[in-house]
C-alpha positions in Angstrom: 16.4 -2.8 -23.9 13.1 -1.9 -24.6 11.3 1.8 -25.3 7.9 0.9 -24.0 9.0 -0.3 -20.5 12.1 2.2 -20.1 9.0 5.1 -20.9 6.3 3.0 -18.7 9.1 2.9 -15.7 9.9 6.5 -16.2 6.5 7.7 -15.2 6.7 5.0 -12.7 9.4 6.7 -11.1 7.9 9.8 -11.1 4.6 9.1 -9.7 6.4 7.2 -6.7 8.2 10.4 -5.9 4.8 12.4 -6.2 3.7 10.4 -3.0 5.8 11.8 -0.8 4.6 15.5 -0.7 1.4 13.8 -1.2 1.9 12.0 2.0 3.3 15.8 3.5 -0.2 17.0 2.6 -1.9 13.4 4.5 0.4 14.3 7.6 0.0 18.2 7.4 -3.7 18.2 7.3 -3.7 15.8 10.5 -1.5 18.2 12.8 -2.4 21.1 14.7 -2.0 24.5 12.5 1.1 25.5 14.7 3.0 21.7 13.7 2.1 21.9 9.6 5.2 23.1 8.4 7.4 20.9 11.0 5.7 18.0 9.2 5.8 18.7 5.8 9.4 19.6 6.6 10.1 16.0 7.3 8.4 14.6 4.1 10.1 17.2 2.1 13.7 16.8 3.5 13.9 13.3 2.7 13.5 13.8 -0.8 17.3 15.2 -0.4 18.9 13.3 2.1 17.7 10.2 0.9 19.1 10.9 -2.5 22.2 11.8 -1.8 22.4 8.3 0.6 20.9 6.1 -2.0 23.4 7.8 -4.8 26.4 7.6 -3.1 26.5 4.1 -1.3 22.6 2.8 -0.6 22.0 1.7 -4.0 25.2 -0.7 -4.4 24.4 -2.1 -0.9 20.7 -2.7 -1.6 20.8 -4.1 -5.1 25.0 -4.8 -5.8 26.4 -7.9 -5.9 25.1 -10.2 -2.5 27.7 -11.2 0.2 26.0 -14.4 2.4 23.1 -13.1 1.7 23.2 -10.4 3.9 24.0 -7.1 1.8 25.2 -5.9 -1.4 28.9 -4.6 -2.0 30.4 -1.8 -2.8 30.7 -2.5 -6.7 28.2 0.2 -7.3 29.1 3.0 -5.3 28.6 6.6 -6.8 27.0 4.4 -9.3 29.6 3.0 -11.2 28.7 1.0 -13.8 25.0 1.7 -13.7 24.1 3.1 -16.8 22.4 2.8 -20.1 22.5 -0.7 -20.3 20.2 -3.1 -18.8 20.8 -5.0 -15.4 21.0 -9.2 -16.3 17.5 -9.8 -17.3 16.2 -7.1 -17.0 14.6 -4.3 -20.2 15.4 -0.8 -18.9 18.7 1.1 -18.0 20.1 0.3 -14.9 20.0 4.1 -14.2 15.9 3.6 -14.4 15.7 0.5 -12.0 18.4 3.0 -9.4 16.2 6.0 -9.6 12.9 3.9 -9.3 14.1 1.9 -6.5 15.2 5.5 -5.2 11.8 6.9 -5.2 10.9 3.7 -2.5 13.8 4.6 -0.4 12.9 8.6 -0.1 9.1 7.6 1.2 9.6 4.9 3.5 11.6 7.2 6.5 9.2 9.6 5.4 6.2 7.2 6.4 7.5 6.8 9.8 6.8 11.0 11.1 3.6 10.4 11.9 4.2 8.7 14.8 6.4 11.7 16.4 4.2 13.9 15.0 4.7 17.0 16.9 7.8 16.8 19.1 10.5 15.5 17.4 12.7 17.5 17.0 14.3 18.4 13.3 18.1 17.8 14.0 17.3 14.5 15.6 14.5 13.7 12.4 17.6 14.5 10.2 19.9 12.0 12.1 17.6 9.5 12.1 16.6 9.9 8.4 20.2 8.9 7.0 21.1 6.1 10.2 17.8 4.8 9.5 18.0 4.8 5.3 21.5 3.5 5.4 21.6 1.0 8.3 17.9 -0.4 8.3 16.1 0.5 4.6 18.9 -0.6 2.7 20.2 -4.1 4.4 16.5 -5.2 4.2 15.8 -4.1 0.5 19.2 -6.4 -0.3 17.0 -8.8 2.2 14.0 -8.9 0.0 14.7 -7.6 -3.7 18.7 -7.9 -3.9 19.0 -11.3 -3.7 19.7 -11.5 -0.3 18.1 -14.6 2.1 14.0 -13.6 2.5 14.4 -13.8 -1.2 15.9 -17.1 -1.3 13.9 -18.6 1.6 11.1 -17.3 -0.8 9.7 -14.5 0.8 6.9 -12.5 -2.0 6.7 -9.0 -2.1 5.9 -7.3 -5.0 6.1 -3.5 -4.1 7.0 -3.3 -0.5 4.5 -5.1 2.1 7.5 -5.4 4.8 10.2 -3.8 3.0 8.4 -0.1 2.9 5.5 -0.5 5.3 6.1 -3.0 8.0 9.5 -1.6 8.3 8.2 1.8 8.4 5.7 0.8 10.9 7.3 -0.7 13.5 10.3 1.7 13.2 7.7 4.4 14.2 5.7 2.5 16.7 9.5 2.2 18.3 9.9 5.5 17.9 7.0 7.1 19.6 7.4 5.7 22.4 10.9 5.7 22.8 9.9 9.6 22.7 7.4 9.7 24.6 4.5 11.2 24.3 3.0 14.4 23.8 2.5 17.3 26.2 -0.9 17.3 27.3 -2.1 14.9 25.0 -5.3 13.8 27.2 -6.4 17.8 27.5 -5.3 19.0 24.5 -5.7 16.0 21.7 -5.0 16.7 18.2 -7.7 17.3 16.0 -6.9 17.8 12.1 -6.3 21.5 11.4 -6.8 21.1 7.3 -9.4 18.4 6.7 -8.9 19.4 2.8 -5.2 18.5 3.1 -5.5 15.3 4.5 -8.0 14.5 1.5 -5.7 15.9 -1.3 -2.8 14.5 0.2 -4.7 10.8 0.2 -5.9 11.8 -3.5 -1.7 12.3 -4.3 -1.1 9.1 -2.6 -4.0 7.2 -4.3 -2.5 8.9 -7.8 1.0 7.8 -7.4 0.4 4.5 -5.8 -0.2 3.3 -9.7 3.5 4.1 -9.9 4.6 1.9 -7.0 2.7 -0.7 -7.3 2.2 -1.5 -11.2 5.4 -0.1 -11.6 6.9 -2.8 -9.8 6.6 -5.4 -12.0 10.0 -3.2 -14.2 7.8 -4.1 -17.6 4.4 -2.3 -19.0 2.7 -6.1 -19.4 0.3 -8.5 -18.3 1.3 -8.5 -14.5 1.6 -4.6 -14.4 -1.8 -4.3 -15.3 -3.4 -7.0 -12.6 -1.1 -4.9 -10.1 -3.0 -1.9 -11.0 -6.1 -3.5 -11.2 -5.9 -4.8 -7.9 -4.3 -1.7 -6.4 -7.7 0.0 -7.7 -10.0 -2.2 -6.4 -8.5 -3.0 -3.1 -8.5 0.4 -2.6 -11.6 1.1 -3.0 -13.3 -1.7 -1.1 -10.8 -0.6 1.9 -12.6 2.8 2.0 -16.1 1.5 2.2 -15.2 -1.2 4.5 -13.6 1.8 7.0 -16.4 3.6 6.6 -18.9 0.7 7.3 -17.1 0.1 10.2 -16.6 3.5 11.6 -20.3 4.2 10.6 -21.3 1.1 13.2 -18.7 1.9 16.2 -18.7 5.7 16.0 -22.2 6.9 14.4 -21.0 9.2 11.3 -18.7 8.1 8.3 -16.1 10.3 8.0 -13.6 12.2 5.5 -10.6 11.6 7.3 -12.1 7.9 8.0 -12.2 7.6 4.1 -8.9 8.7 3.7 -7.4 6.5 5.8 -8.9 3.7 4.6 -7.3 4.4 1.0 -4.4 4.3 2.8 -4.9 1.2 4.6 -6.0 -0.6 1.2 -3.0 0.8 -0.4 -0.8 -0.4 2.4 -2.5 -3.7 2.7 -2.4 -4.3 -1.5 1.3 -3.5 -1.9 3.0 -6.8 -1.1 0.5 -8.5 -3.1 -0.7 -6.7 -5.9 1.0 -8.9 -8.7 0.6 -11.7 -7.2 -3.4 -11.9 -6.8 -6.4 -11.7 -8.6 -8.7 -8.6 -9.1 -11.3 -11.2 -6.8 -8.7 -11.2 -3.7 -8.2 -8.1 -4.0 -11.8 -7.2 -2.7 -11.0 -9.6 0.4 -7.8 -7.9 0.7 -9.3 -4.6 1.2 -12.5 -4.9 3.2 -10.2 -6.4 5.8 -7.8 -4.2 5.4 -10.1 -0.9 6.3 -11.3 -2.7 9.1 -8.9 -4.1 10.9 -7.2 -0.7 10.3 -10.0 1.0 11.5 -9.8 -1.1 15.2 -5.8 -0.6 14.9 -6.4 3.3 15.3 -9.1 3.7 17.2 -8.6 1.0 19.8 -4.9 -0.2 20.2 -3.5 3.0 20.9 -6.1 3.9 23.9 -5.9 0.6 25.4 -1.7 0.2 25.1 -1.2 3.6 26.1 1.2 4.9 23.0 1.3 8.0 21.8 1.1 7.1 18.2 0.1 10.6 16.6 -1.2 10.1 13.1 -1.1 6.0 13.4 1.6 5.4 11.3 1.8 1.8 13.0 -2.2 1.2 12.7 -2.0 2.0 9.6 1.1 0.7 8.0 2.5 -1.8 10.6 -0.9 -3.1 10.6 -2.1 -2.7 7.4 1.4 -4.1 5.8 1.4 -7.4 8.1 -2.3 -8.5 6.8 -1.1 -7.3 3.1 1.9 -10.1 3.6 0.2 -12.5 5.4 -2.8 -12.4 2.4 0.0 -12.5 -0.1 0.8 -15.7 1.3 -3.0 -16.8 1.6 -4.3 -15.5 -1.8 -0.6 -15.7 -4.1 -1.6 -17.7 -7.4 0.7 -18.5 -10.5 -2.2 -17.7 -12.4 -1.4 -14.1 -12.0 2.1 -14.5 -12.1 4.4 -17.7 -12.9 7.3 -16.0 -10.5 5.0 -16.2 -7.2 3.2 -19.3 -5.6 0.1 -20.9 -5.2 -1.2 -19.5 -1.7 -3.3 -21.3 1.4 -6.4 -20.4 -0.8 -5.5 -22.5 -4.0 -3.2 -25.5 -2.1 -4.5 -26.1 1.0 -0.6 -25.5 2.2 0.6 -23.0 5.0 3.5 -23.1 3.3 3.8 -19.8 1.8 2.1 -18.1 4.3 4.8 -19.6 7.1 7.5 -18.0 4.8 5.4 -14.7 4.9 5.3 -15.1 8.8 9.0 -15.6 9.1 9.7 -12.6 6.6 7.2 -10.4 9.0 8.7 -11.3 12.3 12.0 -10.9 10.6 11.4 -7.1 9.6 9.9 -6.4 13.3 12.6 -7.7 15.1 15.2 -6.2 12.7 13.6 -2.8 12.2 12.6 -2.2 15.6 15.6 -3.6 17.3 18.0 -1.1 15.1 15.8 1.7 15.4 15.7 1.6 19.1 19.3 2.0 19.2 19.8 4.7 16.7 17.4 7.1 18.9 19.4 6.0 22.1 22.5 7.0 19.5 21.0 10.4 18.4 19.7 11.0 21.9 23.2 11.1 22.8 24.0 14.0 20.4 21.2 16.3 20.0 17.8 16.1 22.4 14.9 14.2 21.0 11.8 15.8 21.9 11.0 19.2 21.7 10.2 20.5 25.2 6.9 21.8 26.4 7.7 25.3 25.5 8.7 23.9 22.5 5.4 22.1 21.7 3.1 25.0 23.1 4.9 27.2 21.2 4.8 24.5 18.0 7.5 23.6 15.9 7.0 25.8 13.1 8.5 28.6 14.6 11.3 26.9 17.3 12.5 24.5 14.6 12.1 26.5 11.7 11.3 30.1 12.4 8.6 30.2 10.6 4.7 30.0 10.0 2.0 28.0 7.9 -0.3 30.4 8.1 0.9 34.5 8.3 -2.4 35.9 9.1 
């Protein structure tokens, strides 16, 4: 065991949870003043549910022993035998890798509100928050970092390209429009109550991202560092290229604009960001900001979903060019674990493994999610109804207000 990474992965752990009220501020700023609460509700909430899921049985399925390659078993549940000692190969407790690996599982259900942004109801949101954690989170971790067959079939993804965001983004694009849409969405569109919020809460995302990413490498060495170097650096080129773009379709560069292009560079980074150099990185981003860009402002008009804060455009989209670059711009240069991508080899290779791992989480995710809201929908309604949403779901899901005054 050693000190260094067990202190490094600590921190880790705790950034990574810091994202998700940062991500309750991203959200909350975005909704109108009479939805804030509803959707910081949803953020927050899964920082318990989650827990108590991962705790009990998620972990053990997601990273226990593998059975055809499918799952984990049940060796770990309540975490028995996870302790002080390390895991085979590894240099921290077993009790730091859980909790990290934790932090992943709280955020990514989280990710998926902003599609059902206000009206979906909070007993359904709690339903489909420990279904979805337990029957479509942790069978594709096992999938991807547990040993399970993308991994075999050799599938790269350092910090959770499709396990946290294209998962998370197809989920929701599943979700909104198994919902539906919006009551008078066309005469009364959303426009972001809390402009401030939505920057602080990208600023708390940006922060903690450091955690996710460089923390994903388990060790405070070499490949940690490239990961946050190229986390940084994507990053930042994906704001300026949203910007640029927004700038030349819609006139003005804006703040929310360059907030949601640090999310989209994050996004589009994750998968790859130990696996490429500071140099890709910049690729990696610009495209990212403005593909993202189009994804938001275009898609949903012209396909008719109601996709409130575009957690799809943003994550789905973002995620699936962060894979499919992994599989372009991977080099064992960076790290001897990965691959040599299209860039270096001339080989589609890795990228066709990338393209089978993508299609693999969309059918998966979306498939399983689709059934669990027909499940839920079947116990407790949905969407909130049009009282409901005029009225806003501060006050007819929790009885209560953002702002007093």
């Amino acid at each position: 065991m050693n000190s260094g990474d067990t202190a490094f992965m600590l921190v880790s752990s705790a950034l990574v949870l810091l994202m998700t009220p940062g991500l309750a501020f991203f959200y909350g700023g975005l909704v109108k003043k009479r939805n804030v609460l509803s959707i910081i509700m949803q953020s927050f909430i899964a920082m318990g549910i989650v827990t108590i899921i991962w705790v009990t049985v998620g972990y053990s399925l997601a990273f226990g022993p593998d059975v055809n390659s499918i799952i984990g078993d049940f060796s770990n549940v309540l975490l028995k035998g996870v302790g002080a000692d390390p895991r085979p190969g590894g240099t921290i407790p077993a009790l730091v890798f859980m909790v990290f690996q934790m932090m992943f599982a709280i955020i990514t259900p989280a990710l998926m509100t902003g599609a059902t942004a206000e009206r979906l109801r909070f007993p359904a949101y709690v339903l489909l928050l420990a279904l979805w954690s337990l029957l479509v989170y942790v069978p594709l971790a096992h999938w991807v970092w547990g040993g399970g067959w993308l991994a075999k079939l050799g599938a790269l993804d350092f910090a959770g390209g499709t396990v946290v965001h294209i998962s998370a983004g197809i989920s929701a694009l599943v979700a909104c429009i198994t919902i539906g849409k919006r009551m008078q969405i066309a005469s009364d569109p959303t426009i972001p109550h809390n402009v401030p919020y939505v920057i602080l809460g990208a600023s708390l995302l940006w922060f903690g991202w450091f955690g996710f990413n460089a923390g994903s490498e388990l060790a405070a060495d070499g490949v940690a560092a490239n990961a946050f170097v190229t986390t940084q650096v994507a990053t930042a080129v994906a704001v300026l290229g949203w910007l640029l773009v927004e700038k030349l379709h819609h006139g003005k560069p804006t703040a929310v604009g360059a907030a949601s292009g640090a999310v989209a560079g994050l996004v589009a980074i994750t998968p790859a960001c130990g696996f490429v150099t500071p140099a890709s990185s910049i690729v990696i981003g610009f495209v990212a900001g403005a593909i993202c860009y189009f994804a938001v402002a275009k898609m949903k008009s012209k396909f008719g979903y109601d996709d409130a804060l575009d957690a799809f455009g943003v994550h789905g989209i973002g995620g699936t060019w962060g894979a499919l670059a992994t599989g372009i711009f991977c080099t064992t240069s960076v790290n001897s674990l990965g691959a040599d991508g299209l860039f270096y080899t001339g080989s589609f290779h890795q990228v066709g493994v990338q393209l089978i791992a993508i299609l693999a989480t969309y059918v998966y995710c979306g498939i399983v999610t689709f059934i669990l809201l027909k499940i839920i929908g079947l116990i407790t309604p949905l969407t909130a109804t049009d009282e409901e949403q005029s009225v806003g779901l501060d006050i007819t899901q929790h009885g209560e207000r953002a702002y007093a005054d």
